[in-house]
N, C-alpha and C positions, 0 to 999 in steps of 0.2 A: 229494158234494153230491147231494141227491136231483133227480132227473131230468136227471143231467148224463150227457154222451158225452165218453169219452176219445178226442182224435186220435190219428192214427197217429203212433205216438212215431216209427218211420223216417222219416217224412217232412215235414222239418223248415219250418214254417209261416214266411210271410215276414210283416215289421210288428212284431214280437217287440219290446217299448218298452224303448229301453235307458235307464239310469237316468243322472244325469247324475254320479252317483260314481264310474262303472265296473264297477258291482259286476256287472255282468253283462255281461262282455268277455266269457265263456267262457261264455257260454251261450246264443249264438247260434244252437244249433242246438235248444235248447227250444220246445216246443210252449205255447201259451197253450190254457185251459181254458174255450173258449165258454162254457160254461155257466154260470159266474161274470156275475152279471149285471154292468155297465157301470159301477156307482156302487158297487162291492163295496171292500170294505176289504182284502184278503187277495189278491193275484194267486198260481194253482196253475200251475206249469210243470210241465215233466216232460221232459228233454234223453234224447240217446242213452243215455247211460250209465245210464239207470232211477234217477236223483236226482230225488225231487220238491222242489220247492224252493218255499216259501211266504212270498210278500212282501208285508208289512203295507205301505198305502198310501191311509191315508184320503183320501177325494177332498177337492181344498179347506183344506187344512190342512197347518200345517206341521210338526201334529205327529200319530202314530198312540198311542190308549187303546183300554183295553179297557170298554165298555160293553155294553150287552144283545144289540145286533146285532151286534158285533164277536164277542162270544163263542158266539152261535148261529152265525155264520160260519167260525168256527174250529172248532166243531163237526162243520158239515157238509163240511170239507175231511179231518176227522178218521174219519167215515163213508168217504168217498171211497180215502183210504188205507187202514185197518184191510181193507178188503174187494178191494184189490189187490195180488194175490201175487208181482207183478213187482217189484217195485219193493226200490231197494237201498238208500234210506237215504233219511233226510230234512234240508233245512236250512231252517230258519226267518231270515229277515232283512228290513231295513227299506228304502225309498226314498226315504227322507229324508234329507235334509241334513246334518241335527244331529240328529234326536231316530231313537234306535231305538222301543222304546216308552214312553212317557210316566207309566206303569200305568193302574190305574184310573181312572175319568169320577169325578174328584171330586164334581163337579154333583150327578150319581148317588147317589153313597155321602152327601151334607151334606143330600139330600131321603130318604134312608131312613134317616140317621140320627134325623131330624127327626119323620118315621111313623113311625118301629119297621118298615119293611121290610127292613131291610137282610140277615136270614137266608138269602132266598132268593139273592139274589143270590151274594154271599160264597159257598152248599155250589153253585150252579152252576158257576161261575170253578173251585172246586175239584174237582168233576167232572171237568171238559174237562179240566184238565192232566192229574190222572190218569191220562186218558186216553192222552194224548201221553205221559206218565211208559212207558205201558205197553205202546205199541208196541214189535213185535219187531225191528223195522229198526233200524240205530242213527239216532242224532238228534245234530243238532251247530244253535246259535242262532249267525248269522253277526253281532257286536255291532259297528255301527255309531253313536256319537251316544248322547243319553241312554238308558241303560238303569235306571229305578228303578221299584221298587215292585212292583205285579204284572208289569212289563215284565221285572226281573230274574226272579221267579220263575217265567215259564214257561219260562227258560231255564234255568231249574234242575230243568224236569219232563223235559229234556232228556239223551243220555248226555254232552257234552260243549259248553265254551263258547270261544268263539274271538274276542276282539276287535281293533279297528284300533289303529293306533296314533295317533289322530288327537285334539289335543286336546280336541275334541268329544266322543270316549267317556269318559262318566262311568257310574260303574256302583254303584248301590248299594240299599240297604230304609231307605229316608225315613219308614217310616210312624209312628215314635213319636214325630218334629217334630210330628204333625200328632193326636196323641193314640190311634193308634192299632196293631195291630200287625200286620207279615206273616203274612194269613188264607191267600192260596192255594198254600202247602208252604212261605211262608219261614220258619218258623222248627220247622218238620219236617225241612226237606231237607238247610238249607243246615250246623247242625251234625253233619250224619252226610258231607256234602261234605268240612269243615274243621275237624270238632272244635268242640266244646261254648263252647271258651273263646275261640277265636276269633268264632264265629259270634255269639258273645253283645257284643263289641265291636264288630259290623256292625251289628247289629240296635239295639244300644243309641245310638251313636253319631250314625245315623240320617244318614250323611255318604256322598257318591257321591265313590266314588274314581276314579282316574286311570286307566287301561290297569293302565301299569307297579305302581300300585300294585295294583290287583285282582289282578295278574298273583303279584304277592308275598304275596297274603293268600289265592290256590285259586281267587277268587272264578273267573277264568275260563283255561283250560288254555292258550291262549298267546296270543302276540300278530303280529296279521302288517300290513304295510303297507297300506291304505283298498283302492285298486285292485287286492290279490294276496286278499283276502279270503274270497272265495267259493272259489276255487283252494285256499288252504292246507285251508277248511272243505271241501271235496273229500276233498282227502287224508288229514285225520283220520278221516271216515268211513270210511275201506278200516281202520281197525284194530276194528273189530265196533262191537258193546255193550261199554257199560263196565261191566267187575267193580263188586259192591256194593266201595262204601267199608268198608276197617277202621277209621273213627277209633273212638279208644276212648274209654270213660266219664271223666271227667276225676274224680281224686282226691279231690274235694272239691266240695261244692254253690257255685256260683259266689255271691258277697255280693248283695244286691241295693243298688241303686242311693238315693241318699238321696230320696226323694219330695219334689217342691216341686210337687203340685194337679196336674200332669201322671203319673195311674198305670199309663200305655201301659209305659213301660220296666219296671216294674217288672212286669207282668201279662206282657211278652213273656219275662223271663227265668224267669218258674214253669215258662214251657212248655219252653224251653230245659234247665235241670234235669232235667228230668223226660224228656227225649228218648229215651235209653237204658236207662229202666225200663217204656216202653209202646211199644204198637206203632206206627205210622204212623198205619193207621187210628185209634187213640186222639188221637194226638197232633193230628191234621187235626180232632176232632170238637172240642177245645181251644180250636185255632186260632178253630175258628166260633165256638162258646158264648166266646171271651173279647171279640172284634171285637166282637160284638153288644151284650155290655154296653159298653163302650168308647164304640161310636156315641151311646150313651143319654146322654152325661155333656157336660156343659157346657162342660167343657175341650177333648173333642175337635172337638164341633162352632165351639166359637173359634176354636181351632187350624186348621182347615180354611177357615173364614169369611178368617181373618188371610191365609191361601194366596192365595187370590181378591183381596185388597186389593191385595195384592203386585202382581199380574199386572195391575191396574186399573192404578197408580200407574207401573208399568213401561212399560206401553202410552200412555197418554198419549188424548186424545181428536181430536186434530188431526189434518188430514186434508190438509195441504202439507206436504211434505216441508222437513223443516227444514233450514238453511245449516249446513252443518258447523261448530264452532267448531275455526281451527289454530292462530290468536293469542292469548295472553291476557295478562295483565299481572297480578303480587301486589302489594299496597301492602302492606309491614311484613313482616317475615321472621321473627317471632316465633313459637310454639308453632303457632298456627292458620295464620297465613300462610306460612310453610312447610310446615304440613300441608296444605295447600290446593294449594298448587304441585306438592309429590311429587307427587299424585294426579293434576292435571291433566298433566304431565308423562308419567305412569306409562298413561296412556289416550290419546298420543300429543299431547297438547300441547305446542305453543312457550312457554313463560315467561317472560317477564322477571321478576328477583323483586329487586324495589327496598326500601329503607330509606333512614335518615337517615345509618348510621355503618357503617363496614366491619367491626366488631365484630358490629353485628347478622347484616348479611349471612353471615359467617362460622359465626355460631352456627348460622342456620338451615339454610344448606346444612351443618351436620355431623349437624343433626337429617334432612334429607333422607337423606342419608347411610347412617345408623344407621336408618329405616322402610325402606330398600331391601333393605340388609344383613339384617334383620328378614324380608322377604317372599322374600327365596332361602332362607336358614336354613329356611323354616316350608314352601320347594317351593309359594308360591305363583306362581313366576316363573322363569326363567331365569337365570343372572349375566347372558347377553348380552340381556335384555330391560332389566334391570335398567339397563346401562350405557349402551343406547340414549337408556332413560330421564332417567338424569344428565344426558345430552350435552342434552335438551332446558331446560337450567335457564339462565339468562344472570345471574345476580345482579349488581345495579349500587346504588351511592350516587348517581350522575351521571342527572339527567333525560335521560330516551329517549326516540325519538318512540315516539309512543304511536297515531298517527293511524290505521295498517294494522290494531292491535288490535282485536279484535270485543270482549271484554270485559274490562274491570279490574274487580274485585276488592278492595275495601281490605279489611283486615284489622289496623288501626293499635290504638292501645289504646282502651278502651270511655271515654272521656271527651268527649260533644261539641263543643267550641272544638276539640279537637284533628282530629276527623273532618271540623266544616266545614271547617277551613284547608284541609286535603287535599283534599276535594271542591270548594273554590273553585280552588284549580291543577288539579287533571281535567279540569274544565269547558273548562280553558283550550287541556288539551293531547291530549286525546281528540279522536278524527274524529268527523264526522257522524254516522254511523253506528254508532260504540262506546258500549255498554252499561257504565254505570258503576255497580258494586254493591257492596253493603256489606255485610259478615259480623257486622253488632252483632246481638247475642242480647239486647239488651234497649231501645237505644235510638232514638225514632222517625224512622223512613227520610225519614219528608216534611220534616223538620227539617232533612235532607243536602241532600234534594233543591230546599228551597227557597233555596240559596245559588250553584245553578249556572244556567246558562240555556238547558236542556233539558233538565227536569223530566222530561220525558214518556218519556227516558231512562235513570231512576236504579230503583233495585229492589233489592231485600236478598235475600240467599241467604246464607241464615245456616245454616252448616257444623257439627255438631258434634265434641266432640274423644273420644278422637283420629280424625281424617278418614278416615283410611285403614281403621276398623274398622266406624265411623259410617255406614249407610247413607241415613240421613234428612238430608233440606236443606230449611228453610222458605223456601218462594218467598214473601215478604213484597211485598204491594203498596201501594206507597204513595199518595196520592189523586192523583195528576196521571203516575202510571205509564203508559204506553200497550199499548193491546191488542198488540202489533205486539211491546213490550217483554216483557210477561209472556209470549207464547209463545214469542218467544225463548230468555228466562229459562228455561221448563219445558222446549223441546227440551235447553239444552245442559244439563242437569242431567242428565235422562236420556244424554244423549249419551256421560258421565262414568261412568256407569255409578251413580249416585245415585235415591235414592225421593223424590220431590219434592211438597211437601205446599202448599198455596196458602193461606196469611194475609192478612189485613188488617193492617193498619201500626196497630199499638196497641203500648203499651208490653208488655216481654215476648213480645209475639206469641201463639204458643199452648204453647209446650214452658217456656221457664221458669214464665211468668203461671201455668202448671198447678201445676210443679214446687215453686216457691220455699215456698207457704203449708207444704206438707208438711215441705221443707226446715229452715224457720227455725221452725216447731211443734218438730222435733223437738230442735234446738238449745233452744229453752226449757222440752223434759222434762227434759234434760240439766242446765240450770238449775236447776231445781227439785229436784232428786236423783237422778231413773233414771240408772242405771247406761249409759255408751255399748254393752256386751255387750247389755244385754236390751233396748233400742231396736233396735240394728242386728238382731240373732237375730230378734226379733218379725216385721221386715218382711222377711228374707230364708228365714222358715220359710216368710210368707204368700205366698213367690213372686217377692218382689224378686231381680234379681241379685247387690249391694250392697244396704246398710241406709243410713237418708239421713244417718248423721255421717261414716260412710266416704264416701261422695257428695259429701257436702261438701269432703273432705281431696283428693279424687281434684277436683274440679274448682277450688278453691282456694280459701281462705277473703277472703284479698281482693279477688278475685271476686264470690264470692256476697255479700258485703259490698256492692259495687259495685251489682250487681242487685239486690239486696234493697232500698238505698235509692234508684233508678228505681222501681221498683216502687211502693213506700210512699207515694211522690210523690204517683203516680197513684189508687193502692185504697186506700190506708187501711192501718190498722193489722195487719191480715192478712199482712202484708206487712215489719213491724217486725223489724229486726236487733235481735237480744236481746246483752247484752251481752257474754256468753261469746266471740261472735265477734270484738268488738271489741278484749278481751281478747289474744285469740289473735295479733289481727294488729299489737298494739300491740308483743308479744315475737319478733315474726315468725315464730311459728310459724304457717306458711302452709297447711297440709297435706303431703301426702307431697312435694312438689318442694322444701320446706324441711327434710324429715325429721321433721316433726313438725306434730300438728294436734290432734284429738281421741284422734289415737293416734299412738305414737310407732313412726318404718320406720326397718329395718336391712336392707336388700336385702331378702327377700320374706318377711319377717316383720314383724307387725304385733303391741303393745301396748300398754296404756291408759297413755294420758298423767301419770305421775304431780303432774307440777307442774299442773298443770289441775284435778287433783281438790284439790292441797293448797289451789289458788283455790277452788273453790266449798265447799270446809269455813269458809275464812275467810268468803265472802259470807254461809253461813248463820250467824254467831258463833261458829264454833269457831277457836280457834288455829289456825293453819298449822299442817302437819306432825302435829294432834292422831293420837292413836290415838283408836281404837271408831268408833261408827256416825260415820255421812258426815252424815245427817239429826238436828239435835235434833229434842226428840219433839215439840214444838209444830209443826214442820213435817207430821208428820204427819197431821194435818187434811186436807194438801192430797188431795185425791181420786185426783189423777191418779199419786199417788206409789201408790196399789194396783190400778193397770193391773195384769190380765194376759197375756198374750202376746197374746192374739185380740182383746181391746179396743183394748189399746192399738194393733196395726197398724190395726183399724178406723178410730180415732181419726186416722190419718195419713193411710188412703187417703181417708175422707171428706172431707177439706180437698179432695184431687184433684178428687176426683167434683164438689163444689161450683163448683170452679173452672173446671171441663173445660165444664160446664152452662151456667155465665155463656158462655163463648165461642162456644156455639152460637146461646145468647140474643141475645149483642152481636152476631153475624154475623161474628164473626174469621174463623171455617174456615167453609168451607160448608155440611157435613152433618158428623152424629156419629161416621160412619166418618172424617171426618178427624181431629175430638178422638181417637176411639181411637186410631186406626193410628201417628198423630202421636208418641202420646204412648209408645208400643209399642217405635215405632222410635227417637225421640230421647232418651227413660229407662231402657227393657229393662222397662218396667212390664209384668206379669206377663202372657206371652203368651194361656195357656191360661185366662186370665181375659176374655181380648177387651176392656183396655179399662177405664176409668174408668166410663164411661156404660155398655157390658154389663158392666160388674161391676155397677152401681147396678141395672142393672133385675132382673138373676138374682138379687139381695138384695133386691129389692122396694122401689120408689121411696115409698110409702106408711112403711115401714121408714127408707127412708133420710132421708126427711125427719122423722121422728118424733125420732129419735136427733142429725141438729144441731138441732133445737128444743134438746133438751134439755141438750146442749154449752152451746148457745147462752145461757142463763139465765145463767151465767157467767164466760162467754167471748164474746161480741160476735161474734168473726172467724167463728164456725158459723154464723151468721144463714144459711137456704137459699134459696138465689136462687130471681126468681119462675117462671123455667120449670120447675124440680124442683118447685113449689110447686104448681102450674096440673094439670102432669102426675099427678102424686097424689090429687089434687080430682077430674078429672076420669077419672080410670081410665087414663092416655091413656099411650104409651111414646114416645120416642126412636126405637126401630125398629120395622118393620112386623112382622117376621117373628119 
């Protein structure tokens, strides 16, 4: 660093801060580098043994990124080495708890992606490694705790990588979640590390792996116990520099990836391909030139926007430490409320998980069962986490006290006579203090609440299925909720390890009231004649995960039955179950848990329903069973039967957009990052879209409102609500930025 003085490495400085991991048991006799100012991010030692050793440790923070002063600091540690001849090697490592480096200052990169600055940045980050790539000394990154992003790749500018074996170290290049691709050597370095076709399953994947499994994919050279760390990273440096890598060019251009609006994957694997017919320095100027266009694109910047909501919704904004939830109580043992249990269970809860019949009870602990069995298979867990986890379940038919419980839970069927009955015995056999809440996805909380007598206690946390994949819980408030209750509610959701979203108690809430119009629109294409292929294809080219007939089949037709007619109650005909469904549920073909819905399942294939089609030949006047067209021609008139692909998904998310708009209008959610996020996380609606409301405004709200006008002439349910309406008129958006 410039104008720094090196101590005397013999004479070993007393105060030396030991980190509270251990990781510097052995380097007690290290010198600390005054010259590093007091607020520095990077502490320089330098022990007997001429190891300098460089510990990231943002002040204040519990995690370390690379930003513009972090990398001008890395810099001038970099100056400080290159120009000392003493020195026998270097380790780079963190003192943090959990996070090695974090990568880059998102904040950073979403405000240059947003100016067009982001060049500079991006060739300095690559500079400095370089830099470090190209010291003579060897180099070893000591991996403590998260390592993603640019945190991984400057341990890849490194000769060698060593991590703990703590489940804290995850190690991986995230950047194409977030629409973007490893600019500083990762997707130069890491396939000449491990081969073309592995690196391109790292980078594609966009997933932080384990130790062990980093340790099995090259990512990093071994693995040793938290507190032996810096020792083993010692002892690897005594075998020099590392030889260049032999991997070789792989046989064949790797395929690229099916494109759904996210073209980060696909733009990281050109460079990839390409690795072993250019040089490095080519391959680095790629990197830049492809990151910069990438930052420009609407998807990325969502994508990274969506990152930030996360960490919002994770965080929470209260500022008393919330009571732990260890009690809790399931009412109904069926699909959700045994889903609900694993989880709580599985995150160290106590359970009771009550029913009417011991048949249910049975069913649900074998569905616990089979989600546990399910999360070892897939190496999300341990067997012996797993079994901890069972031991926490008590399933009973028999009333238990419930008084110690801090929350119940119902989860009974979506019918209400059947949910008050339940919620007038809770009333009775809940403590003072127990939170009593309700997982209906569609029916009004204050309705429950007003049968028990402490209202000020009842609240909905409405789970989606399946729980265990499901990050989203709507925290529904109903009108005589209590503050006291809702933060509650919001601590233990978080607590569970859940993204918790805050509704007002209306019918629907905010995820299906979004959901269903789209839903049951596209049930009456299907009516009309589109094909279930070119519905579901349409909206899962435009980005959907599922198309909404498969959505339907996966959540259950006499369900969405169910909610559709809540729903219809309340809005109106927007909201109307067409009769296809009614159809369906009349032969109980329910969706896939009857084997059949709009399309017929055989273990994990899926096709089109043929007695469904032979129904809607008859509805339009053809015989059952006719051959030739599906449509007579007089049906053809109808308009919506010459949708193509891009209209018609139009056509489906515009219902959302309407929907999503009314709820910010009525005040359901509080802001339109909660319509998006909401809807992001409880639908899989298309990430890199940001959103119902940022899809409408990147489409132009002038646009959007123009287009249900014109639905609207004849179709009713498009009429645009008056906030899309006002915002149009008067130039005005949704979001600021």
């Amino acid at each position: 660093m410039a104008g720094s003085s090196r101590c005397d490495e013999r004479t070993p400085q007393r105060g030396v801060r030991t980190s509270s991991l251990g990781i510097f048991q052995k380097v007690a006799n290290m010198n600390s580098m005054p010259a590093v100012a007091a607020a520095s991010m990077i502490r320089r030692q330098i022990g007997d043994d001429h190891i300098c050793v460089l510990t990231f440790d943002r002040p204040e923070s519990g995690a370390n990124i690379f930003d513009g002063a972090t990398l001008a600091e890395l810099s001038q540690h970099l100056d400080f080495i290159e120009n000392d001849g003493s020195l026998g090697g270097l380790i780079i490592t963190s003192a943090k708890k959990s996070i090695f480096i974090a990568g880059a200052d998102l904040k950073t990169l979403l405000q240059q992606a947003q100016s067009g600055d982001m060049r500079a940045f991006i060739a300095e980050g690559q500079r400095i490694f370089n830099r470090l790539a190209a010291l003579k000394i060897p180099t070893i990154a000591a991996i403590h705790g998260a390592c993603a992003g640019g945190g991984y790749e400057v341990t890849l500018a490194c000769d060698y990588r060593i991590a703990s074996d703590d489940p804290a170290t995850r190690i991986g290049l995230p950047e194409t979640t977030l629409g973007l691709i490893p600019a500083w050597g990762g997707c130069t370095r890491l396939p000449r590390l491990i081969g073309a076709e592995k690196a391109a399953e790292v980078i594609l994947n966009g997933k932080l792996y384990s130790a062990q499994e980093a340790l099995k994919l090259g990512l990093v050279d071994e693995i040793a116990p938290r507190d032996q760390l810096i020792d083993a990273a010692r002892k690897k440096l005594a075998e020099g520099k590392r030889k260049p890598s032999a991997s070789a060019k792989p046989e064949k251009e790797i395929p690229a990836p099916r494109a759904r609006g996210n073209p980060a994957p696909a733009r990281a694997l050109e460079i990839v391909n390409r690795i072993f017919s250019i040089s490095p320095d080519e391959s680095l100027r790629l990197e830049l030139d492809t990151i910069v266009d990438l930052g420009k694109t609407e998807a990325s910047q969502n994508l990274i926007r969506n990152f930030f909501l996360a960490e919002k919704y994770k965080k929470g904004t209260s500022r008393t430490p919330p009571e732990k939830v260890v009690h809790a109580a399931v009412i109904g043992a069926g699909v959700m409320g045994s889903g609900i249990a694993q989880w709580l269970s599985s995150r160290g809860v106590t359970v009771i998980l009550r029913d009417i019949a011991r048949e249910q009870i049975d069913g649900g602990l074998a569905n616990i069962e089979k989600t546990y069995a399910d999360a070892v298979k897939r190496g999300l867990m341990t067997e012996e986490k797993a079994k901890q986890g069972r031991a926490r379940i008590c399933g009973s038919t028999a009333p238990m006290e419930l008084r110690d419980v801090q929350f119940v839970i119902e989860a009974a069927s979506e019918k209400i006579n059947v949910k008050k009955e339940i919620f007038r015995k809770l009333a009775m056999e809940a403590g003072p203090k127990t939170i009593v809440a309700t997982n209906t996805s569609a029916l009004p909380v204050s309705a429950l609440a007003d049968v028990t007598v402490s209202p000020e206690h009842i609240i909905g946390l409405h789970f989606f299925n399946p729980v265990s994949r499901m990050k989203l819980v709507e925290v529904v408030i109903a009108k005589e909720t209590s503050e006291e209750t809702r933060d509650r509610g919001l601590a233990f959701v978080r607590q569970i390890g859940k993204l918790p979203v805050i509704v007002r108690d209306s019918p629907g809430f905010l995820v299906n009231r979004v959901l269903f119009p789209y839903l049951l629109d596209a049930a009456e294409l299907f009516e009309a004649g589109l094909e279930p292929d070119k519905i579901d294809t349409a909206l899962v080219q435009w980005g959907m995960p599922m198309g909404p007939l498969r959505l339907i089949d996966e959540i259950g037709v006499d369900i969405c039955i169910d909610i559709g007619n809540t729903l219809e109650k309340a809005y109106g005909r927007r909201d109307h179950v067409p009769a296809v469904l009614l159809w369906l549920r009349d032969r109980r073909m329910l969706g896939r848990k009857s084997g059949a819905g709009f399309y017929r399942y055989e273990g994990k294939t899926q096709t089109p329903n043929e007695l469904l089609a032979q129904w809607r030949r008859g509805l339009h006047g053809e015989p059952e069973g006719a051959e030739g067209p599906n449509i007579p021609s007089d049906l053809h008139r109808d308009p919506r039967l010459r949708l193509n692909e891009e209209d018609l998904a139009r056509r489906l998310v515009l219902l959302m957009v309407n929907e999503a708009a009314r709820c910010v209008e009525e005040k359901v959610v509080d802001s339109p990052e909660d319509a998006d996020y909401g809807m992001i996380l409880g639908t899989g609606f298309s990430p890199f879209r940001g959103g119902p409301l940022r899809y409408a405004e990147h489409l132009g709200l002038n646009k959007v409102v123009d287009e249900l006008e014109r639905l609207a002439r004849t179709e009713e349910k498009f009429l645009p609500c008056e906030i899309l309406k006002k915002h149009a008129r008067d130039g005005t958006k949704f979001y600021a930025d």
